[in-house]
Phi, psi and omega in degrees: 000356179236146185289127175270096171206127153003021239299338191304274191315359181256159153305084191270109187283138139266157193222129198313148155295346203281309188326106176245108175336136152259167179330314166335314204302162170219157171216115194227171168249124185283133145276114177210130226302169178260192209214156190280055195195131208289336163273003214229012192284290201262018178104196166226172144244149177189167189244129156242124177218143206232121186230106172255010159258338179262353177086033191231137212215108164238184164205118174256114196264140127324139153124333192294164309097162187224088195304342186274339177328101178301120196056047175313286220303330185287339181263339179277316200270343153288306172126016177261006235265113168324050201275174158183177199281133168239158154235143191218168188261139189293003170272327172280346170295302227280330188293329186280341176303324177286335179303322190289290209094044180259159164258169186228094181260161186235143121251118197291138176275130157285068241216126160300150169307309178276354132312279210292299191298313186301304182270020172256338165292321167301294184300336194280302176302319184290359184272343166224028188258189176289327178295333176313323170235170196215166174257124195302166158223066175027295202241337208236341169208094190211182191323263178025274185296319161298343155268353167301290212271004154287340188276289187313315136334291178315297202301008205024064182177158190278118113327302198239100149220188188316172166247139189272118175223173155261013174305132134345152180263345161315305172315275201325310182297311193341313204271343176279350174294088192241345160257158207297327211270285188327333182261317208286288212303317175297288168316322158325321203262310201309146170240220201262020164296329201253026199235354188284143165321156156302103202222340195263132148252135201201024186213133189299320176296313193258030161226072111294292217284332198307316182323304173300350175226336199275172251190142152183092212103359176105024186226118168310169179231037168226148134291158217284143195295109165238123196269137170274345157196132160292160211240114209257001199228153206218121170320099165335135197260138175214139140250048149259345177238058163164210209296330209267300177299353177268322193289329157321275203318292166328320166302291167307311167295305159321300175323281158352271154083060169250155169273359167280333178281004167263314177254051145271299173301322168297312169328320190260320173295308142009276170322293236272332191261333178287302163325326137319300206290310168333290174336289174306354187271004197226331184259141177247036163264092207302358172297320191258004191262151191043072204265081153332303169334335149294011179250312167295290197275092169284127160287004175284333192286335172307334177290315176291312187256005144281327181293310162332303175296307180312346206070035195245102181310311204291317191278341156340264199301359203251306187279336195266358155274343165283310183338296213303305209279331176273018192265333202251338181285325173246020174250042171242346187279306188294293195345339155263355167273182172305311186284358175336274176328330195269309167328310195304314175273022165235343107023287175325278174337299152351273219274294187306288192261018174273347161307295192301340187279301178313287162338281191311303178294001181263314168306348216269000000 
């Protein structure tokens, strides 16, 4: 959902409070399309608002970051991580999208003169105020959610939400995921928040669609979707990035069948089950908290693939039968979500060799 560009290197216009829109003025909402690369997974949001009597075209974004920020990755990966509002002009907006092959679509909002005036004083002000930064949030504050509750504010009412369903905020994402790994890695990290009904709109494409029915007083309040750049660039079809190469990669490790390449891999599922366990006492991104997933990455399996290398049948068979019992708890946990499928060979994997292993040393 954030444009990855320098925003330190654009330029930030502001504008007199004195500036008074004319009749003229429009205000739409951008939507722009996603892209196969990971900041570029779920879209953008962004405010345009256009006066050509005032000669003024803006675009104002959410979402910008400051890459120079001391001790960004530790401030991204806690979750305390600075964001803020930029404004831009809309031909250098629209140019770097095109640069992306990204699409760009507009809806103009039916918005009163003292709309359009109020939330361009706002969106205006905010550029040098305390409100310019925020703390991002994956689902509850991001472009998205932040041009949600300025428009519902202007409209003085929620207009603009979730549509009441039982989808997952997991569903929702699930389908913008077009590379493989990059969705295998996610489903993974993701806990039991994004397993939560949906009540937030908070993904850009899908306050498009919202855009396209809502209603206030009984007069929608977009006008009809008009696109502004088609969208050139399309996920690359590879089978190295996907599914049929991680079930190669099982194959072939089955196939092997060493035992240093086993209690290699319980290790790193192992690390991978601490880090889970961990995560929380440090992160403050409620997406990654309470990670069912610790129950497939057990941190128990370092244990279990220390006893292994020793050969100490008993504790063998003793860790590799709790592995096995939290391996089927979670995959009776899963079996109706989404992430089922994606999972599933390595579910396999798991179950396969700590059953034969477990077997074998029973047989000893």
């Amino acid at each position: 959902m954030l444009k990855k560009i320098l925003f330190l290197l654009l330029p930030i216009f502001s504008f007199s409070q004195n500036v008074v829109l004319s009749d003229y003025s429009k205000v739409s909402i951008l939507t722009c399309g996603t892209a196969p690369v990971s900041y570029a997974m779920y879209g953008h949001t962004g405010i345009r608002i256009t006066d050509f009597t005032q000669q003024l075209d803006v675009v104002f974004n959410y979402g910008a970051f400051d890459f120079s920020t001391p001790n960004f990755m530790l401030k991204f990966v806690k979750g305390d991580l600075q964001y803020f509002v930029t404004s831009d002009n809309y031909y250098d907006f629209e140019y770097n999208y095109k640069l992306d092959g990204r699409s760009i679509v507009a809806q103009e909002l039916n918005l009163t003169s003292q709309q359009k005036q109020q939330l361009f004083n706002e969106l205006n002000s905010s550029l040098t105020s305390d409100e310019r930064f925020y703390t991002y949030k994956f689902i509850d504050k991001n472009c998205t959610t932040m041009v949600v509750d300025k428009i519902n504010k202007i409209l003085g009412s929620e207009v603009l939400k979730q549509p009441k369903s039982e989808q997952t905020y997991r569903e929702i994402l699930y389908p913008y995921m077009s590379d493989f790994y990059m969705k295998l890695g996610i489903q993974i990290i993701f806990g039991t928040k994004v397993d939560q009904p949906a009540t937030r709109l908070f993904l850009p494409l899908e306050l498009e669609k919202v855009l396209e029915t809502a209603t206030s007083n009984g007069k929608k309040i977009a006008q009809p979707t008009k696109v502004l750049n088609e969208q050139t660039i399309s996920a690359p079809i590879s089978y190295v990035n996907s599914i049929y190469s991680l079930l190669a990669a099982i194959i072939i490790l089955i196939l092997l069948n060493k035992k240093g390449i086993k209690i290699t891999y319980f290790i790193f599922a192992g690390v991978l089950g601490l880090f889970f366990s961990l995560v929380g006492l440090y992160s403050l991104h409620e997406e990654i908290l309470w990670n069912y997933n610790i129950l497939l990455f057990n941190p128990l399996l370092l244990v279990f693939a220390f006893y292994y290398w020793k050969n100490n049948t008993s504790k063998i068979i003793l860790f590799g039968q709790i592995c096995i019992a939290f391996t089927l708890i979670y995959l009776a946990y899963i079996v109706n979500k989404v992430q089922l499928l994606i999972v599933l060979p390595i579910v396999g994997l798991h179950l396969f060799w700590l059953i034969k292993i477990v077997i074998s040393e029973k047989k000893r």
